[in-house]
C-alpha positions as CSV (number, residue, x, y, z in Angstrom):
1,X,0.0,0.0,0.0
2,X,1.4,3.6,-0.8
3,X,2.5,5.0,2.5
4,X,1.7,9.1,1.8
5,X,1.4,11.9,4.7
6,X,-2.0,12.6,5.9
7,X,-3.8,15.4,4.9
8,X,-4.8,16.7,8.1
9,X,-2.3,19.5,8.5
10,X,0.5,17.5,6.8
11,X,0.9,15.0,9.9
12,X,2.3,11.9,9.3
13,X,0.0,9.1,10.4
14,X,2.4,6.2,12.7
15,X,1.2,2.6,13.3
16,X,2.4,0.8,16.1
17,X,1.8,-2.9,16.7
18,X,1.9,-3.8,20.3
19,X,1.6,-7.1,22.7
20,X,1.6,-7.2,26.4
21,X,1.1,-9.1,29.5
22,X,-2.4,-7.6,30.9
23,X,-1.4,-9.0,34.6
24,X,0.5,-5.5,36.0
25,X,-1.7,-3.7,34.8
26,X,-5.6,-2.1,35.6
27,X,-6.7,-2.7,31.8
28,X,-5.7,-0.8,28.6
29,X,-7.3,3.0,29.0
30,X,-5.6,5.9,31.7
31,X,-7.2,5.5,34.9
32,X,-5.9,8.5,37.5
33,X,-3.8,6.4,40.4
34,X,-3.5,2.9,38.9
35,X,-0.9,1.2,36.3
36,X,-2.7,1.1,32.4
37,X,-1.4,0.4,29.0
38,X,-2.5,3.5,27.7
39,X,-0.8,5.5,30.6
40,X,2.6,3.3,30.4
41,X,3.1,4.1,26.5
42,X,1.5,7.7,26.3
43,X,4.6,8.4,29.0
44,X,6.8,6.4,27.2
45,X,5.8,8.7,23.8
46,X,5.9,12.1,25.9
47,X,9.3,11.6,26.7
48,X,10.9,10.6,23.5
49,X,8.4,13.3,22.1
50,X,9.1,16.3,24.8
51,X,4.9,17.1,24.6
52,X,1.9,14.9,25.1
53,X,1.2,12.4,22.3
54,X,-2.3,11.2,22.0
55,X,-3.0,7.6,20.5
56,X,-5.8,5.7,19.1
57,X,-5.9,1.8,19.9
58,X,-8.0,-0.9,18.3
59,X,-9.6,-1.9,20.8
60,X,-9.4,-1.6,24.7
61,X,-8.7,-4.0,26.8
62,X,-10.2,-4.9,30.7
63,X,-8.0,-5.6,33.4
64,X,-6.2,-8.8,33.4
65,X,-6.8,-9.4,29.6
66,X,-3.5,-9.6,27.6
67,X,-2.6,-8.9,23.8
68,X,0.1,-10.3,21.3
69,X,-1.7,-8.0,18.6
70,X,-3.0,-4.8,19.7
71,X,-2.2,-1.7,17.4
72,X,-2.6,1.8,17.8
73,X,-1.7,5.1,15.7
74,X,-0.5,8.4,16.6
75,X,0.5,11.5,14.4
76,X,3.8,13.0,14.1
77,X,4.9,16.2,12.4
78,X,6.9,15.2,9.9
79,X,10.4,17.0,11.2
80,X,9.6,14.7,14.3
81,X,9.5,11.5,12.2
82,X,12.9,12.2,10.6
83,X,15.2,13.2,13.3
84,X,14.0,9.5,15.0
85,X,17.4,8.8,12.8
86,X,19.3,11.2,14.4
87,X,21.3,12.2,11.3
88,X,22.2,8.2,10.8
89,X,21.6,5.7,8.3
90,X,18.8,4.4,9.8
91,X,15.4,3.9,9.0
92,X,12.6,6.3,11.6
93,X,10.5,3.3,11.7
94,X,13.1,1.0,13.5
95,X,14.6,4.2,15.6
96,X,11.1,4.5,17.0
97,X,10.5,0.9,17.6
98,X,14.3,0.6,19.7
99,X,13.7,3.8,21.1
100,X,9.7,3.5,22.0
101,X,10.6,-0.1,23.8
102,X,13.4,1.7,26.0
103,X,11.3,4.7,27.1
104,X,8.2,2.4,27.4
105,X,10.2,0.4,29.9
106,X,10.8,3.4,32.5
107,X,7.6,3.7,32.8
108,X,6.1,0.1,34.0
109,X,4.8,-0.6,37.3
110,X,7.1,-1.6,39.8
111,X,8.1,-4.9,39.6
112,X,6.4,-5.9,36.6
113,X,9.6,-6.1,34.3
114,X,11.9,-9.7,35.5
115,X,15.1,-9.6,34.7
116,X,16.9,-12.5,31.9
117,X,19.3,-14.4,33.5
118,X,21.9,-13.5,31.3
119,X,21.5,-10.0,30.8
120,X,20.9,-6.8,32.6
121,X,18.0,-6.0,29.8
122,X,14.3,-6.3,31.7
123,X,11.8,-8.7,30.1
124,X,9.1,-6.2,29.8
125,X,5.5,-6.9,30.1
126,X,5.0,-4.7,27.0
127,X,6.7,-4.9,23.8
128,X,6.5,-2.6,20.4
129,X,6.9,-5.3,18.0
130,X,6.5,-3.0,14.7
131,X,6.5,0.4,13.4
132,X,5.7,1.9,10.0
133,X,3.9,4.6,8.4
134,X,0.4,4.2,7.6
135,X,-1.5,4.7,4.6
136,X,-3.5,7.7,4.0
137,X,-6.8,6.6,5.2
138,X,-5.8,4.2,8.3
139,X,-7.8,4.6,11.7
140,X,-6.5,1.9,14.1
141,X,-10.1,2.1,15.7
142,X,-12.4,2.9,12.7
143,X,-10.3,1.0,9.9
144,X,-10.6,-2.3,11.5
145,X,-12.6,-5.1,9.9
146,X,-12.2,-7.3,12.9
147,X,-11.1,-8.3,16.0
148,X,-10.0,-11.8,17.1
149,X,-9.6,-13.3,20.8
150,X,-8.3,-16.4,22.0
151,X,-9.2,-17.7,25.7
152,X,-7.8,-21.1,26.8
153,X,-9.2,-23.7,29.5
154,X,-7.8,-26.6,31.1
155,X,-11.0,-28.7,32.2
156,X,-8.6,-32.4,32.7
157,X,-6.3,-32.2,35.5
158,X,-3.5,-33.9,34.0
159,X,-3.3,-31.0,31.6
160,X,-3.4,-28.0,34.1
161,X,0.3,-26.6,34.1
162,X,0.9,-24.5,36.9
163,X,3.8,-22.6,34.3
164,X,0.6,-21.8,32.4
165,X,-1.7,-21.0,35.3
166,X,-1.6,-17.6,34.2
167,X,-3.2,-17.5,30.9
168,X,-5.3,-20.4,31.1
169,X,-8.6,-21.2,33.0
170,X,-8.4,-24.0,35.7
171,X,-12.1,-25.5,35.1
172,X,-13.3,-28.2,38.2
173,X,-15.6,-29.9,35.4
174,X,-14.3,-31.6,32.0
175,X,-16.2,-29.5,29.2
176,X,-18.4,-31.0,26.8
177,X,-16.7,-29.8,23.6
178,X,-19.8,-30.5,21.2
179,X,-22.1,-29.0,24.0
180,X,-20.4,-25.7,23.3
181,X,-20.0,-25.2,19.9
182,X,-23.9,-26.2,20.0
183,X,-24.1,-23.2,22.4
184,X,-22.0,-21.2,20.6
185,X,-23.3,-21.3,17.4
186,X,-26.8,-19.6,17.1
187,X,-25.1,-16.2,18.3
188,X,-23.3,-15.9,14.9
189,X,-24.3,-13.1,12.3
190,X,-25.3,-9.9,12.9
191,X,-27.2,-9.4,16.2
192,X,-28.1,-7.3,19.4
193,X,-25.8,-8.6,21.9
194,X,-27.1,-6.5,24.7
195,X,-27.7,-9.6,27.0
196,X,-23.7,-10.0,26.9
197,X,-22.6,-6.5,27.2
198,X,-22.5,-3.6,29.8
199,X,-23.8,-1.2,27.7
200,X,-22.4,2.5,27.4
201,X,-24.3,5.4,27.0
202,X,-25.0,6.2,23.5
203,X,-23.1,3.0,22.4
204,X,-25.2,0.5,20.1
205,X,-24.6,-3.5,21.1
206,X,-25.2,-4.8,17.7
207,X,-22.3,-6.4,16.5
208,X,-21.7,-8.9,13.7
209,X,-19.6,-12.3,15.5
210,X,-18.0,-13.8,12.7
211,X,-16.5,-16.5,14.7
212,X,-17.5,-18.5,18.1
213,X,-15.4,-22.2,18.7
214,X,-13.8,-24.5,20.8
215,X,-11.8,-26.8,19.7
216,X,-9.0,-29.1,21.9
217,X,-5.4,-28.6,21.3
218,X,-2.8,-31.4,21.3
219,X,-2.2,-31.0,24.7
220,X,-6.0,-31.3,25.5
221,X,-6.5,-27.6,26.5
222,X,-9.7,-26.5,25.1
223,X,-9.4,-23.1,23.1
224,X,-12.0,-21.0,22.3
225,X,-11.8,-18.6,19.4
226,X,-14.0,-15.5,19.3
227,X,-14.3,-12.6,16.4
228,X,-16.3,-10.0,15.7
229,X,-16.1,-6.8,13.5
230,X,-16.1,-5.1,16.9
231,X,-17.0,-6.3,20.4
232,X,-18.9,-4.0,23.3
233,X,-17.7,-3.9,26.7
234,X,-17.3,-7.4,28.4
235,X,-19.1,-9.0,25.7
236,X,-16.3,-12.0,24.9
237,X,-16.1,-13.1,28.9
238,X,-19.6,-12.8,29.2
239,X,-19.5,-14.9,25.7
240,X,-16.9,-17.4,27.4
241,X,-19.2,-17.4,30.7
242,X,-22.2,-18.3,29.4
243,X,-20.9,-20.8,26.7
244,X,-18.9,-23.1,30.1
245,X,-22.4,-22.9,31.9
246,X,-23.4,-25.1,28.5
247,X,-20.5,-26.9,28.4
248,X,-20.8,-28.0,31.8
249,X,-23.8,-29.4,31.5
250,X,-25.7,-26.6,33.7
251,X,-27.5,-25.3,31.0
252,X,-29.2,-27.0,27.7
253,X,-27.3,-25.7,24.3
254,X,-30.5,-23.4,23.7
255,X,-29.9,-21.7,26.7
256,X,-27.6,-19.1,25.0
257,X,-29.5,-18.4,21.7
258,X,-32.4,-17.7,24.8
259,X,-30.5,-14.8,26.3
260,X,-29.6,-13.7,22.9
261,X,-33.2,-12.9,22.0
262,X,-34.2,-11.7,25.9
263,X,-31.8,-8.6,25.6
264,X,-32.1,-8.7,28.9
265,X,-29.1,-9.4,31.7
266,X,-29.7,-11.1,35.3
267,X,-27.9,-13.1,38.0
268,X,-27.2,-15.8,35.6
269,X,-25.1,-13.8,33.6
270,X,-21.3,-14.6,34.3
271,X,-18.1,-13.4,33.2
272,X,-15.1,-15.0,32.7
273,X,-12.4,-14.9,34.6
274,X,-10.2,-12.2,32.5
275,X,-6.6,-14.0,32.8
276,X,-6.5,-16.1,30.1
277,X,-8.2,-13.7,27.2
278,X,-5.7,-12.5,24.6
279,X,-6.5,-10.1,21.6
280,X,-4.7,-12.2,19.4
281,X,-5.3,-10.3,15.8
282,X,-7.0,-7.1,14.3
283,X,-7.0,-7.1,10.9
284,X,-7.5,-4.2,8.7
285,X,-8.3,-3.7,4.6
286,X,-5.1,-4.5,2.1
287,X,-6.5,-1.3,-0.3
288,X,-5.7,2.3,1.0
289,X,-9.0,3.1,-0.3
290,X,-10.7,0.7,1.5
291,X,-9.5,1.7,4.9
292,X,-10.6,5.4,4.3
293,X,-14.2,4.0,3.5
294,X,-14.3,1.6,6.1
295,X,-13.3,4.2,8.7
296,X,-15.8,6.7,7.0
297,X,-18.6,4.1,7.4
298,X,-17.7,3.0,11.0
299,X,-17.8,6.8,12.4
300,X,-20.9,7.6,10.3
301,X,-22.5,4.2,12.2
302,X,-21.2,5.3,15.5
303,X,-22.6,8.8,15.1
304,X,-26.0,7.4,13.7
305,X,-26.6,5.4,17.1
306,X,-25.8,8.7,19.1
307,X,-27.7,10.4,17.6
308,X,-30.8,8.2,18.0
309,X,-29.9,7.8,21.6
């Protein structure tokens, strides 16, 4: 895709591709007092920056919940992107990604960063794995045609790992895996998901889920997969919650295709624990064209619904 300067006052438009270990941290957005993703790499940019540096991220993340491919964007002026080099033979991309990961790392929590055991460098919960300039067009929020999750359960006890105990879901029962697919499966399409989100105020909760399976991986762990062109708040560990009540045997497959239509939350609406939920994968139109329509379409949706609130 041709990589041009955005229009909007010449600014150059920066992805940055992130993954990080949700455990230090009180979830993804700034939160006055407590330890956030946001807060860690908005510090991290301010200081390589010298001024305040807003982003934009995919999609937020609750507390607990990790990510291996989280992106966000921020704009540069374009005298900023250059000097990353510092008058060297080196590309601004790759002198933001060393120099990103080094100021990032000042900033975690205490604690959070162990050190190697053969080196002084800190293996930091939060890693820039790739920087480049975006196309003209590209909104890591409103460009995105999906998100994809990954949440995994150990239901046997001969395959819970205490190495892995983590990112994965100790379960006392063994999990029907047929049960929950059969669960699973009439929430696909587009639908109101209301009865599996906290809503937000002038927020809509219809959302299309593209993908909802379990399926058991060599080492028995089951591992459910869960995408959606966007997701509202809580709605994949509510998903996850609902779907082991089926899989359990506590509730008949039908049960969750039930709640679906009801709208309507109660007591038996569980979430998930939030350890073992990764944002594995956003992935975003290969046309630069496309990406400026598909943002264009997502705001105009957003501002639709707010204005019929």
């Amino acid at each position: 895709m041709p990589v041009i300067p955005s229009v909007d006052g010449g600014h150059l438009r920066v992805r940055i591709d992130l993954a990080y270990d949700g455990g230090p941290f009180s979830g993804w957005a700034v939160q006055p007092g407590l330890p956030t993703v946001q807060g860690t790499v908005e510090s991290g940019l301010g200081l390589l920056f010298r001024r305040r540096v807003r982003l934009t991220v995919a999609g937020r993340t609750d507390a607990g919940v990790h990510a291996r491919g989280q992106v966000i964007h921020i704009d540069l002026e374009p005298g900023e992107w250059f000097a990353l080099s510092r008058g060297r033979d080196i590309d601004p991309a790759l002198a933001l990604k060393r120099r990103l990961q080094a100021t990032v790392n000042r900033y975690l929590p205490p604690g959070a960063a162990a050190r190697t055991a053969y080196a002084s460098n800190p293996a930091s919960p939060v890693v820039v794995r790739a920087v480049r300039l975006a196309p003209a067009g590209f909104d890591a929020r409103f460009s995105a045609l999906w998100r994809r999750y990954s949440y995994r359960i150990a239901d046997r006890l001969d395959n819970q790992d205490p190495l892995h105990r983590s990112t994965v879901l100790w379960h006392s029962e063994e999990l029907d895996e047929g049960l929950l697919n059969e669960g699973a499966r009439p929430l696909l399409g587009l639908q109101d998901f209301r009865a599996f989100c906290k809503p937000r105020v002038g927020a809509t909760t219809v959302r299309e889920l593209q993908r909802f399976e379990f399926e058991r991986e060599p080492d028995g762990v089951l591992r459910a997969t869960i995408q959606a062109d966007a997701f509202c708040h809580n709605m994949v560990r509510a998903l996850i919650g609902g779907a082991l009540r089926v899989g359990s045997g506590e509730e008949p497959p039908e049960w969750m295709g039930e709640r679906l239509r009801s709208r309507q939350k109660d007591s038996r609406s569980v979430l998930a624990p939030a350890h073992p939920l990764v944002l594995e994968e956003v992935r975003y139109p290969d046309d630069a064209a496309e990406l400026a329509l598909r943002a264009e379409l997502t705001r105009a949706k957003r501002d639709h619904v707010r204005g019929d609130a």
